[in-house]
BALOBA-1460 file (C-alpha; in Angstrom, 3 decimals):
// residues 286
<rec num="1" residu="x" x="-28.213" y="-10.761" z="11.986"/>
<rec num="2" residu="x" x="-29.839" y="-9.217" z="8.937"/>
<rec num="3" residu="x" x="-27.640" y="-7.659" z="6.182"/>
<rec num="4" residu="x" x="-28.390" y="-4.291" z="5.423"/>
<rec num="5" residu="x" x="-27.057" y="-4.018" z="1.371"/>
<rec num="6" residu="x" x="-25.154" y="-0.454" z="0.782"/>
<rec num="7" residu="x" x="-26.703" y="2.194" z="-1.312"/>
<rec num="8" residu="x" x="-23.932" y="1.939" z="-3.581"/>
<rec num="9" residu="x" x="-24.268" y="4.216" z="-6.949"/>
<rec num="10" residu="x" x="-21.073" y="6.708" z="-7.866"/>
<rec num="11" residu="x" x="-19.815" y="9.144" z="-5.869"/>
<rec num="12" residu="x" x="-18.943" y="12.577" z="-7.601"/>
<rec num="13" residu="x" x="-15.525" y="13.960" z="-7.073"/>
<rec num="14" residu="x" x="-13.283" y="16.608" z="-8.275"/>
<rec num="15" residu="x" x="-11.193" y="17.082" z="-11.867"/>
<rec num="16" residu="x" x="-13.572" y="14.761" z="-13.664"/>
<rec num="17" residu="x" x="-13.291" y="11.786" z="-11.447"/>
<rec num="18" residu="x" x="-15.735" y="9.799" z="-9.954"/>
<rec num="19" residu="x" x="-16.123" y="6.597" z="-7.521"/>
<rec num="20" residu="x" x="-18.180" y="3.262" z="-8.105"/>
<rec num="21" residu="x" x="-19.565" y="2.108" z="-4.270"/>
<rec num="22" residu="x" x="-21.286" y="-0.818" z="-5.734"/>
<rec num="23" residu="x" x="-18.312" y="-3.035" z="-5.541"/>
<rec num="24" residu="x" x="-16.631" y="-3.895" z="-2.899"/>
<rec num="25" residu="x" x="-16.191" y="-1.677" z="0.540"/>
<rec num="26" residu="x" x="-14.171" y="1.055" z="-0.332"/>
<rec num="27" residu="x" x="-10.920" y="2.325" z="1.578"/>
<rec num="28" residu="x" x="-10.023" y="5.561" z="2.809"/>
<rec num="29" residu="x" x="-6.551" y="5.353" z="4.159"/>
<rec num="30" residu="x" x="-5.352" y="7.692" z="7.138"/>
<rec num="31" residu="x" x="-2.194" y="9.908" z="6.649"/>
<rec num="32" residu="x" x="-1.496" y="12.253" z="9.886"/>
<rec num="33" residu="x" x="0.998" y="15.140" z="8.436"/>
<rec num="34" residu="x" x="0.807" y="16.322" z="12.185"/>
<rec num="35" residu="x" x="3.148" y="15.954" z="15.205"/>
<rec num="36" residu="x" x="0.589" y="15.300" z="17.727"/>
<rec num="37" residu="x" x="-2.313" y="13.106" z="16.174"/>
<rec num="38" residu="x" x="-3.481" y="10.136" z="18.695"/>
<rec num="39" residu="x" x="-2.268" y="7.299" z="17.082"/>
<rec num="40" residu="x" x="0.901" y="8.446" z="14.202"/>
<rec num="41" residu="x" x="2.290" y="11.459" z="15.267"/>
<rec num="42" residu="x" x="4.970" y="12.632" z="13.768"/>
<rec num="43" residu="x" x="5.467" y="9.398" z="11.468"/>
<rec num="44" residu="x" x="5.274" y="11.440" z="8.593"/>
<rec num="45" residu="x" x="6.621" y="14.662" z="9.232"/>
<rec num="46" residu="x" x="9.011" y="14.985" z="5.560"/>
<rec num="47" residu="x" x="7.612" y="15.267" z="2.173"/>
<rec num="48" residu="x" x="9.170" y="12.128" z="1.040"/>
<rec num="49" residu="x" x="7.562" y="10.166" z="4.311"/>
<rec num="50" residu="x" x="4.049" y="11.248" z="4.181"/>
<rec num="51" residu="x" x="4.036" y="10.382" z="0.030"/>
<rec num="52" residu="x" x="5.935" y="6.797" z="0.567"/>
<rec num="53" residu="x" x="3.546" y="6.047" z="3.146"/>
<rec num="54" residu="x" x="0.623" y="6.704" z="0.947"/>
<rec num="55" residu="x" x="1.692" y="5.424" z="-1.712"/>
<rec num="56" residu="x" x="1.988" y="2.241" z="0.033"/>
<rec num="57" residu="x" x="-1.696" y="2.665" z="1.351"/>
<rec num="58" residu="x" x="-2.494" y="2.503" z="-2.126"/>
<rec num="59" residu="x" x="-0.373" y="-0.246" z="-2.780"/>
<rec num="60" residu="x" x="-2.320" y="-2.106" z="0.233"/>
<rec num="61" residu="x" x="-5.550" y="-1.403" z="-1.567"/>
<rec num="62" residu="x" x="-6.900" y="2.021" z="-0.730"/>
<rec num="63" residu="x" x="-9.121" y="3.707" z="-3.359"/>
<rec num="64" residu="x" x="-8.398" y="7.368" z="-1.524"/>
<rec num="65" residu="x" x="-5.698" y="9.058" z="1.398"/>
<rec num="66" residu="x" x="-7.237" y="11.435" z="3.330"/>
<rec num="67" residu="x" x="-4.428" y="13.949" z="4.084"/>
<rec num="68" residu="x" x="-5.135" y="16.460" z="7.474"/>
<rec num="69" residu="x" x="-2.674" y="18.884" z="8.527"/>
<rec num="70" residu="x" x="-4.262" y="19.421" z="12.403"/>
<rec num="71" residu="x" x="-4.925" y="16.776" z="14.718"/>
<rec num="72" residu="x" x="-8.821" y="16.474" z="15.657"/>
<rec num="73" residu="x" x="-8.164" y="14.469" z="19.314"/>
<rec num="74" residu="x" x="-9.535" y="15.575" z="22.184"/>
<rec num="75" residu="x" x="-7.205" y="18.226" z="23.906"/>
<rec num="76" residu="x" x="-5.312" y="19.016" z="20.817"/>
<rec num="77" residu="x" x="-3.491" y="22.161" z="20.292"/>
<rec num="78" residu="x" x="-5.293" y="24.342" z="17.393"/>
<rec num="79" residu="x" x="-3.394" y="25.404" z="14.446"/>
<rec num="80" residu="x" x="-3.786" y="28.290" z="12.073"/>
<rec num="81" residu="x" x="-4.468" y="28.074" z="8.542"/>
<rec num="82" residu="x" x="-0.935" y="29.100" z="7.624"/>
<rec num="83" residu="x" x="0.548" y="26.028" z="9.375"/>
<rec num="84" residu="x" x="-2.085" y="23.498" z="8.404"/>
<rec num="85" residu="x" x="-1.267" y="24.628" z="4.753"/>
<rec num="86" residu="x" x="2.352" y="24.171" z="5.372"/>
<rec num="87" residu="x" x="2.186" y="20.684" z="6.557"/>
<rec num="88" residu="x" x="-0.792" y="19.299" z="3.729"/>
<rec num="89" residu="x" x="-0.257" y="20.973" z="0.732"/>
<rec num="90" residu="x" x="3.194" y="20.077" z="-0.484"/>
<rec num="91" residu="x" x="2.097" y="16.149" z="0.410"/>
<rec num="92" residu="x" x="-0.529" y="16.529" z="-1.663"/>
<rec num="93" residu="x" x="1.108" y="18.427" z="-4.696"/>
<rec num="94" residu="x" x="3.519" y="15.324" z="-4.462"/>
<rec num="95" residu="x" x="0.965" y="12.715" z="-4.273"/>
<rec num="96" residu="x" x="-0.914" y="13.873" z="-6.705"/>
<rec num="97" residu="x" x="2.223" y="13.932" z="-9.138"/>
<rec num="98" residu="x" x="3.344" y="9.931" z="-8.585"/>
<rec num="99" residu="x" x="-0.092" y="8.453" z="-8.069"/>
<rec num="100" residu="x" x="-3.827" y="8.617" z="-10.021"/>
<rec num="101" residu="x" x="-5.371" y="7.615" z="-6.290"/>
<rec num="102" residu="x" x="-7.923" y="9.926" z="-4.999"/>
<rec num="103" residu="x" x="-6.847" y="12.269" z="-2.396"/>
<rec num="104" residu="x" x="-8.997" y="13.267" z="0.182"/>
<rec num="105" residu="x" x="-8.057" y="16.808" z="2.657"/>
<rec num="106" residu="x" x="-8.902" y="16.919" z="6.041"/>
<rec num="107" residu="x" x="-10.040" y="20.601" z="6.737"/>
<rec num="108" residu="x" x="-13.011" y="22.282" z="7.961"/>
<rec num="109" residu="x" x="-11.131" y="25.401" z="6.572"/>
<rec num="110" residu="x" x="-12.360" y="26.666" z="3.465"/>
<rec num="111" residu="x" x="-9.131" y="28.578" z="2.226"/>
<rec num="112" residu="x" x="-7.165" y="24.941" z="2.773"/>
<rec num="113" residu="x" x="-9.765" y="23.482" z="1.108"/>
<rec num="114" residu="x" x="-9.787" y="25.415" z="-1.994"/>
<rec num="115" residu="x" x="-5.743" y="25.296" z="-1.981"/>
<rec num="116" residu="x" x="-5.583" y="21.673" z="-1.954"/>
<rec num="117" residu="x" x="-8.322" y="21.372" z="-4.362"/>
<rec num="118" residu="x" x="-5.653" y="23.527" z="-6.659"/>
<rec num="119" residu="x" x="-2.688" y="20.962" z="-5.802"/>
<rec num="120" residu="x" x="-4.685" y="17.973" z="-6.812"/>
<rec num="121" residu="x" x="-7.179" y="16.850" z="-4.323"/>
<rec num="122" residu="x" x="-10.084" y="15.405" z="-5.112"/>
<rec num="123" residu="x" x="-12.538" y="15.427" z="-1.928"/>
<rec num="124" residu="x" x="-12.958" y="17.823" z="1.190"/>
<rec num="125" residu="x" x="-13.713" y="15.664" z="4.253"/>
<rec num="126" residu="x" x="-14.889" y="18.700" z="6.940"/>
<rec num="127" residu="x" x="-15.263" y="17.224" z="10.726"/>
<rec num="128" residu="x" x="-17.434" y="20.195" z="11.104"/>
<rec num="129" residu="x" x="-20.030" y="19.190" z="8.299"/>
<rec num="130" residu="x" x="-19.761" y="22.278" z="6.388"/>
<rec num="131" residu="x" x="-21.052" y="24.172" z="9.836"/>
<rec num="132" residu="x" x="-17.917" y="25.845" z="11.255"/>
<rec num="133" residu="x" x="-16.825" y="27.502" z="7.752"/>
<rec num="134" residu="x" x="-19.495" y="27.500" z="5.429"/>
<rec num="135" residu="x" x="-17.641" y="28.730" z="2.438"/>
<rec num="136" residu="x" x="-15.987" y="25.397" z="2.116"/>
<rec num="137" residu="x" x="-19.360" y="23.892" z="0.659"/>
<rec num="138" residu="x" x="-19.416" y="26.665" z="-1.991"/>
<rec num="139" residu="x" x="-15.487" y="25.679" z="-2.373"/>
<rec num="140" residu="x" x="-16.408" y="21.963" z="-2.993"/>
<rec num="141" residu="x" x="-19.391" y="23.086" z="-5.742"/>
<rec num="142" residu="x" x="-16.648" y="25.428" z="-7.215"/>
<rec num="143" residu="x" x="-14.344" y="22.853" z="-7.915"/>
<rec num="144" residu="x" x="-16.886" y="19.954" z="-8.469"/>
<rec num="145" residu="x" x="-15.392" y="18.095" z="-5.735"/>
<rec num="146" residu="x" x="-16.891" y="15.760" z="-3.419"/>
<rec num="147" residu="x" x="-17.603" y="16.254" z="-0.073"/>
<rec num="148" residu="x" x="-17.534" y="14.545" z="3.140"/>
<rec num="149" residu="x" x="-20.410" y="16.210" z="5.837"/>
<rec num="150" residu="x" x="-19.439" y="14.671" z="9.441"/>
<rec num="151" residu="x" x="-21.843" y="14.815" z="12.229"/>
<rec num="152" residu="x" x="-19.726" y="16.876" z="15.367"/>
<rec num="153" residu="x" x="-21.030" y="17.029" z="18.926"/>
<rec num="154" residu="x" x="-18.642" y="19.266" z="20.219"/>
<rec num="155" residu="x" x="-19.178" y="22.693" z="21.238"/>
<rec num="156" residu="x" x="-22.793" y="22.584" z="21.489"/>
<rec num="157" residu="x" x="-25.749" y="20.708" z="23.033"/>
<rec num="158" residu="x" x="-26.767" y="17.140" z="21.650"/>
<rec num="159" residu="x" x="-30.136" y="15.267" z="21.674"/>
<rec num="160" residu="x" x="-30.278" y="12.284" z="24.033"/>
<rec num="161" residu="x" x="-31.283" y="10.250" z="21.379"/>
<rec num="162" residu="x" x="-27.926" y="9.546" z="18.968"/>
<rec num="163" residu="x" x="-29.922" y="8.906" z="15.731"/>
<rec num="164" residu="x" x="-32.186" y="12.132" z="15.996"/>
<rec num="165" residu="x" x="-28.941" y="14.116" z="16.722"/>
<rec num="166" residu="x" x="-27.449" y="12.884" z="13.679"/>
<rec num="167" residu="x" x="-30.408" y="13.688" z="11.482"/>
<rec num="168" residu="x" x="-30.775" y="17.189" z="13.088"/>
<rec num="169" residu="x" x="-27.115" y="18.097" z="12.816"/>
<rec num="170" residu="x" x="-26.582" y="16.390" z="9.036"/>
<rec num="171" residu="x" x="-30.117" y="17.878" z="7.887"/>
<rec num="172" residu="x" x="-28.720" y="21.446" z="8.509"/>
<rec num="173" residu="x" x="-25.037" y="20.472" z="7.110"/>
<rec num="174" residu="x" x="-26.885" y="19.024" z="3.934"/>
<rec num="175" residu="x" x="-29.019" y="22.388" z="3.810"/>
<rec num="176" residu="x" x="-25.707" y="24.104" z="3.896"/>
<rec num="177" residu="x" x="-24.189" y="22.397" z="0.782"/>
<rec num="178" residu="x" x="-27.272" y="22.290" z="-1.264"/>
<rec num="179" residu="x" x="-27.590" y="26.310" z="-0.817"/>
<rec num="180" residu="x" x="-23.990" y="26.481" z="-2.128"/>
<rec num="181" residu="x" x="-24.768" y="24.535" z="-5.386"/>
<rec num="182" residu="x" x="-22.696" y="20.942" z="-4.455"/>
<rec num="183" residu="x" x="-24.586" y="18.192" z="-6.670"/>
<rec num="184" residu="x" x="-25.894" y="15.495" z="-4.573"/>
<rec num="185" residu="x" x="-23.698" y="12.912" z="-6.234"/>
<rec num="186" residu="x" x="-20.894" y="14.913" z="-4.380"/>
<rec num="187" residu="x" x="-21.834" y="14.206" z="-0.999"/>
<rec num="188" residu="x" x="-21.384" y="11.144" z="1.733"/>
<rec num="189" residu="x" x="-21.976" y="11.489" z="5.078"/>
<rec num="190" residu="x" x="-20.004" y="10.722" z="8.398"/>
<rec num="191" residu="x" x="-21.701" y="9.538" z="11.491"/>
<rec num="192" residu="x" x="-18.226" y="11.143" z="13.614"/>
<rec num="193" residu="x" x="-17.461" y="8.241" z="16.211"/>
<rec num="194" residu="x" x="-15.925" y="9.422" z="19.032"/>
<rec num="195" residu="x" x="-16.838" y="13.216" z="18.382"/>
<rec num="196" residu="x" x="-18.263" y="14.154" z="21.650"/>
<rec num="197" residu="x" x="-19.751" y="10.636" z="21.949"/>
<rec num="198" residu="x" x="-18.798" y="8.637" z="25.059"/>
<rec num="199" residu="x" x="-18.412" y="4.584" z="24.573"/>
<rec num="200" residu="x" x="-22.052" y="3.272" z="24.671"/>
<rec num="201" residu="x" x="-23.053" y="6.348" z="22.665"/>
<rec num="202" residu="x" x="-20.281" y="5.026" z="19.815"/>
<rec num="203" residu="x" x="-22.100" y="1.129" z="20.310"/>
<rec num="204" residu="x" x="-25.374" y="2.199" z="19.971"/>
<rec num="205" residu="x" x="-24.593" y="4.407" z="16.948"/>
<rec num="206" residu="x" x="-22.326" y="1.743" z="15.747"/>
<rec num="207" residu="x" x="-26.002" y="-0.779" z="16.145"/>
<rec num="208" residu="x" x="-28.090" y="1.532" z="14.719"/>
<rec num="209" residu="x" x="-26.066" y="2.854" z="11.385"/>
<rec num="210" residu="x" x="-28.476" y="1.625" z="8.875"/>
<rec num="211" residu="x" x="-30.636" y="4.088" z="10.445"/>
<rec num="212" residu="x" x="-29.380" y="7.083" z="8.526"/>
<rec num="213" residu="x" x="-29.763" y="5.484" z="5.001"/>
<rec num="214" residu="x" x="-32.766" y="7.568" z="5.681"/>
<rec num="215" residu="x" x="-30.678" y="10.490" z="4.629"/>
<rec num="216" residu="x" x="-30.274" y="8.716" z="1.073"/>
<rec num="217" residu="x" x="-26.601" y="9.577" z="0.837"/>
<rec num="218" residu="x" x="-23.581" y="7.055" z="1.007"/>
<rec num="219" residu="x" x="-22.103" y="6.748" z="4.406"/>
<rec num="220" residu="x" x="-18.057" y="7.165" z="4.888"/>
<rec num="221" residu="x" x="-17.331" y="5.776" z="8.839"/>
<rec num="222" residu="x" x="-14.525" y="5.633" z="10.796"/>
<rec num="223" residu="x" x="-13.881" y="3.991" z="14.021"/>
<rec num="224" residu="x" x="-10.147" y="3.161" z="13.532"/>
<rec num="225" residu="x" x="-8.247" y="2.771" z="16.907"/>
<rec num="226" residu="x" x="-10.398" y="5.348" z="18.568"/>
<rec num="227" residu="x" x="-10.662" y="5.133" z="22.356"/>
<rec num="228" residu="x" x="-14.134" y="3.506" z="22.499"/>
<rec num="229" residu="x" x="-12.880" y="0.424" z="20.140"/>
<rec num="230" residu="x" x="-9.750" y="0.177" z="22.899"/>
<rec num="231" residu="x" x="-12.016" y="0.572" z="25.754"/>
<rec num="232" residu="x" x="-14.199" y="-2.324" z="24.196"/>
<rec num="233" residu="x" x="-11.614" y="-4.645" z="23.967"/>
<rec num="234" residu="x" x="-10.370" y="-4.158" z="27.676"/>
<rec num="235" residu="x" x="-6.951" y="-2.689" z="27.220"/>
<rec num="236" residu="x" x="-5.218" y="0.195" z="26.800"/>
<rec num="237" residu="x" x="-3.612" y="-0.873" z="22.787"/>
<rec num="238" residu="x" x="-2.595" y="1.591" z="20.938"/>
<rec num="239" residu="x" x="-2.748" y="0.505" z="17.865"/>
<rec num="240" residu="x" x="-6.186" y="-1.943" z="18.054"/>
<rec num="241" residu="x" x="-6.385" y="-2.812" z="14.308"/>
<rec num="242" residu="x" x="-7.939" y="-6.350" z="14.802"/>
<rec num="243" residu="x" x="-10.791" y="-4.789" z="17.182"/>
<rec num="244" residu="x" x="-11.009" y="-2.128" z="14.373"/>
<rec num="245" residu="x" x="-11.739" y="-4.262" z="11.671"/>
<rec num="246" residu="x" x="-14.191" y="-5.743" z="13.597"/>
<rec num="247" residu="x" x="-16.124" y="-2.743" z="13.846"/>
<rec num="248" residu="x" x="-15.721" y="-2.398" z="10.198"/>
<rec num="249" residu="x" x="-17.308" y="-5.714" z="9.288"/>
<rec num="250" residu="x" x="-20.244" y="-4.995" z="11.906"/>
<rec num="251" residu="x" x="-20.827" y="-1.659" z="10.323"/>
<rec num="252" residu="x" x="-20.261" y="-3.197" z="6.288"/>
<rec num="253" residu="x" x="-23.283" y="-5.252" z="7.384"/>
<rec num="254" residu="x" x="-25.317" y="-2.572" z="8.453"/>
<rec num="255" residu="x" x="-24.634" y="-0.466" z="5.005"/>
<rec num="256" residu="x" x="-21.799" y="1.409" z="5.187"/>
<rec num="257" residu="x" x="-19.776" y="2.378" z="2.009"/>
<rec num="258" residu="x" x="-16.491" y="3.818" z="2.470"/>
<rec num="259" residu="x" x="-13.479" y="3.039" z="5.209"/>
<rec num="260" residu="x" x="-11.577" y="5.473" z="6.533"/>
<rec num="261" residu="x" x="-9.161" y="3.303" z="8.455"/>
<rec num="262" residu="x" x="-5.021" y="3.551" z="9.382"/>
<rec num="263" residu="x" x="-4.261" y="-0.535" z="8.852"/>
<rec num="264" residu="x" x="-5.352" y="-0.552" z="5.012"/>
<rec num="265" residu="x" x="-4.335" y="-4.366" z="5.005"/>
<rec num="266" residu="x" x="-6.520" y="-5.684" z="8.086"/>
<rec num="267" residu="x" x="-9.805" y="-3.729" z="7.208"/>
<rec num="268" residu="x" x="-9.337" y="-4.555" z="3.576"/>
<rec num="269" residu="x" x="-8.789" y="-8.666" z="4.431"/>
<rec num="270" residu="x" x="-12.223" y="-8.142" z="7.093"/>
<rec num="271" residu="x" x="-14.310" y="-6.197" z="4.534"/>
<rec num="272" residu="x" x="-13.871" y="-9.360" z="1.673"/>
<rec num="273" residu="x" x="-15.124" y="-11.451" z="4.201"/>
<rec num="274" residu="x" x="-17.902" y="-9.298" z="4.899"/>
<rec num="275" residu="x" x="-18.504" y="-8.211" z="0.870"/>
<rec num="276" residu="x" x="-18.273" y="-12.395" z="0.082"/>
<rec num="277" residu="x" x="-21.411" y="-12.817" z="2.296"/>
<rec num="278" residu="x" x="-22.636" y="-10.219" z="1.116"/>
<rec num="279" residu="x" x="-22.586" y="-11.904" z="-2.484"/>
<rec num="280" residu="x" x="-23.869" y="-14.783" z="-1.033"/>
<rec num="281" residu="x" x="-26.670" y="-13.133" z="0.629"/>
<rec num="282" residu="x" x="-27.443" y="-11.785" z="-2.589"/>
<rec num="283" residu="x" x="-27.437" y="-14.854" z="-4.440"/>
<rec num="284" residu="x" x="-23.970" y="-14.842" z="-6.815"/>
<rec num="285" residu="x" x="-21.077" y="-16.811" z="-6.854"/>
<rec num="286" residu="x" x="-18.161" y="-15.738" z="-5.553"/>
């Protein structure tokens, strides 16, 4: 299997920070402040539970926590700003006060956005790719803060071919953000597995991911215990962390930068496998 080296460089983020992806794989840890997201629910509904549990992300070895207020699953019940806001931004305040990680929030909202920008986070990562609420790019460029653009297929009409529908879809999201003024060392994009993708849709975008290093922008991915890794496997886990890290590995090889993943521990153990051969591919001593 050929080894398709990450783009690396720095990626640009808010209140003077910044990110090296020439290292090794970067983490994005997963913190649900919802009551009905697939896989923790309601884990973290207090303050003091959300922050403990991402502190110990951190602790574990992720570089960012991506915080989200609504839950993105298939059937979920929609939420209004005012609630969203209520759930996210008192985590984040509160993270932001015990820990120098970066803190990602999970919003295609632009009015969350630019509130949690204000309580200390770093990074908007939109699920809509800037497309449902396009103020949120000129948010991010306001506030100098980097940007996550995920590829959606819901509520419209995809191409048969996964690849071209990702360059379509990301081309106009990347459009979007440049006409708002966000620096291109502020922006990674999301391939969206499991957004309106059925299971050999996810595998053949999973196969083909070096693909969009066409684009010329880092790629963030995240395949943790979504259906199509538990329909893979054979059986209905829901909590499939091994099968996940798997996936990350597979998609480490085929030049993916940053991890946005639940178990920090079993993606992080997976990826230094992946970044040692990596090394060795390359040549150094590890």
């Amino acid at each position: 299997m050929d080894i398709v080296l990450p783009r690396g460089g720095t990626w640009r983020v808010g209140h003077g920070r910044s990110l090296d992806l020439d290292g090794p794989a970067c983490i994005m840890g997963i913190l649900n402040a919802t009551p009905d997201s697939f896989s923790d629910g309601g884990r973290y509904a207090s303050v003091e539970a959300a922050v403990s549990a991402s502190l110990r992300m951190v602790e574990e070895g992720a570089a960012i926590v991506d915080i989200g207020g609504e839950s993105t699953r298939p059937g979920a019940v929609p939420v209004d700003a005012a609630e969203e806001q209520r759930r996210i931004l008192p985590v984040i305040e509160a993270l932001a006060a015990r820990s120098d990680c970066l803190i990602s929030v999970d919003t295609y909202r632009s009015q969350t956005a630019r509130l949690a920008l204000q309580a200390g986070a770093h990074i908007v990562n939109d699920i809509w790719g800037a497309q449902k609420d396009e103020a949120i790019a000129r948010v991010a460029a306001e506030f100098g803060a980097g940007l996550c653009l995920m590829h959606n297929g819901r509520e419209r009409r995809t191409l048969p071919d996964v690849i071209e529908d990702q360059h379509v879809f990301l081309k106009r999201s990347l459009e979007i953000a440049a006409a708002a003024g966000v620096a291109r060392e502020a922006i990674v994009l999301d391939p969206g597995f499991g957004f309106a993708k059925d299971g050999p849709e996810n595998m053949l975008l999973l196969m083909r991911l070096d693909e969009l290093r066409a684009l010329g922008f880092p790629l963030l991915v995240g395949t943790s215990r979504k259906r199509f890794v538990r329909g893979a496997i054979g059986r209905e886990d829901p909590e499939p962390d091994v099968a996940t890290a798997a996936t990350s590995v597979l998609m480490r090889e085929r030049g993916a930068d940053i991890f946005r993943v639940h178990n920090v521990p079993a993606n992080r153990d997976a990826l230094a496998i992946a970044d040692a051969m990596r090394r060795a591919f390359q040549g150094e001593r590890w």
